[in-house]
C-alpha positions, 0 to 999 in steps of 0.5 A, a space after each residue: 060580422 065573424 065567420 058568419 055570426 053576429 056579434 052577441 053584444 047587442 044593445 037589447 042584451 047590455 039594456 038588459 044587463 047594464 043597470 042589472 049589474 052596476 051595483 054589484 060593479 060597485 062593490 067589486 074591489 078591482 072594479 073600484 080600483 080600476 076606476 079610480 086610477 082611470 080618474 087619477 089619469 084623466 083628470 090631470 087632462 083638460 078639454 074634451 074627455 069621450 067615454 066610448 062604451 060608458 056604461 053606468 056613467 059612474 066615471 063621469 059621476 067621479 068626474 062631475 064630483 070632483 068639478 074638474 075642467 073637462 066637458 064630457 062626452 061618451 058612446 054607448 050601443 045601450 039606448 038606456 045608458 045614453 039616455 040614463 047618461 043624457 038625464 044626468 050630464 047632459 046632451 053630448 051622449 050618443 048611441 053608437 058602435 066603435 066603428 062609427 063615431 059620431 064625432 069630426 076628426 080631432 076633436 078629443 083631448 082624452 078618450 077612454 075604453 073601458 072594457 070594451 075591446 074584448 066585446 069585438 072580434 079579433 079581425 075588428 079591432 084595429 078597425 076600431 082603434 083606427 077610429 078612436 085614433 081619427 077623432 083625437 088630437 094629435 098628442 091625445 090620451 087614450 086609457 083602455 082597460 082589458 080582461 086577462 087569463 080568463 080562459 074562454 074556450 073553457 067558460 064558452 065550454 061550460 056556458 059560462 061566457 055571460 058577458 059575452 067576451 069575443 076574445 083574450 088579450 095579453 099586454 103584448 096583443 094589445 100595445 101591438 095593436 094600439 101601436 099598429 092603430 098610431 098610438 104609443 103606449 106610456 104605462 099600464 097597470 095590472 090588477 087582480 080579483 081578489 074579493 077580501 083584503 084586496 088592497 093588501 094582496 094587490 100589493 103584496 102580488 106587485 112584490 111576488 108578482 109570479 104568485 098570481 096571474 092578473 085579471 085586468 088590463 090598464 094601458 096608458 097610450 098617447 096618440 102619435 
C-alpha cells in the first residue's frame, strides 16, 4: 500500500497484458540482448534456479534448450503465467507476490528478477529484497534487471505510464539497496533502445558512452 492507493500491478492486469505483449517482446532487440546475458550468467551455476516475476517463461525455455543442470522454479502474480509455466516445465511454479515466497530459508543457488522492482513502491523494496535474500543460500547469485531514464512524471503526465512503472532507478539507488538487503554486487551491464543496428550502436555507445543515456539495468549480486 502507498499513500493510501493500491498498487496497479494486479494479477487481473499482467493476465491481460503478458501473452498480449511477449511477442512483441521477442522482437525487441534489448530485449533479446537482456535475455540472453542473463543466460550466459546463470547457466554457469547449478542447482536450484527461482525466476521471480517470470513472465512468459522464455528463460526458462533458453534454459530447457540448452539441457542445462538446473531445476527450475519461478513466481509470478499472474495466475496464466504460472499455469502456462506449470504445462511446459513442470510443478515448481507458483502465484505469489515478492513479499511472501513460497519457499523455506536457503533454499536457492540462483535467483533472477527481472524487471520486476519498478512495479513496487519505493518504501517496499527492501522488503522484497529482504525476502529474495531469506530464501538464498549463502554465497548465491542474484541477477535483477531495471529500466533507466524513463522519466515517469512526464509519461504518468501524458497517460503513457502503460506498464504501470512505480518508480525510477539509478545504478546507485539500486546497488545501495541491494547492499542494505545483504547482497554484494559483482557487475552489471547497460543496455540501450535502439530499434535498428542495435548490435552496432550498443557497441559503439560502450565506446562514447556520454552519446546516449541507458535504457536498462543489468546487476550481477552474490548474497553475502
Amino acid at each position: 500500500m502507498h499513500r493510501g492507493f493500491r498498487n496497479p500491478n494486479t494479477s487481473k492486469l499482467w493476465n491481460k497484458k503478458l501473452f498480449n505483449e511477449n511477442q512483441m517482446l521477442l522482437r525487441s532487440p534489448i530485449y533479446i540482448d537482456k535475455i540472453s546475458k542473463v543466460f550466459k550468467y546463470i547457466k554457469t551455476h547449478k542447482g536450484k534456479f527461482l525466476d521471480v516475476g517470470l513472465g512468459a517463461g522464455n528463460l526458462e525455455n533458453l534454459i530447457i534448450n540448452a539441457n542445462l543442470n538446473i531445476e527450475l522454479f519461478g513466481t509470478d502474480i499472474s495466475s496464466k503465467a504460472v499455469l502456462n509455466a506449470k504445462k511446459q516445465f513442470g510443478r515448481n511454479f507458483f502465484v505469489a507476490d515478492i513479499f511472501n515466497l513460497p519457499f523455506k530459508k536457503s533454499f536457492f543457488d540462483t535467483v533472477t528478477i527481472l524487471d520486476v522492482l519498478e512495479h513496487i513502491y519505493k518504501e517496499e523494496s527492501l522488503a522484497a529484497l529482504n525476502e529474495i535474500n531469506r530464501v538464498m543460500k549463502k554465497g548465491g547469485h542474484l541477477v535483477t534487471s531495471v529500466p533507466l531514464n524513463e522519466n515517469l512524471k512526464e509519461l504518468d503526465k501524458r497517460g503513457e505510464n502503460y506498464n504501470m512503472h512505480l518508480r525510477e532507478y539509478t545504478l546507485k539507488i539500486i546497488s545501495a539497496e541491494l547492499s542494505s538487503s545483504g547482497f554484494k554486487t559483482l557487475g552489471h551491464d547497460f543496455l540501450y533502445a535502439f530499434r535498428n543496428l542495435y548490435w552496432l550502436k550498443s557497441c559503439i555507445v560502450k565506446l562514447v558512452s556520454p552519446l546516449r543515456k541507458p535504457n536498462l539495468l543489468i546487476i550481477y549480486c552474490k548474497k553475502k
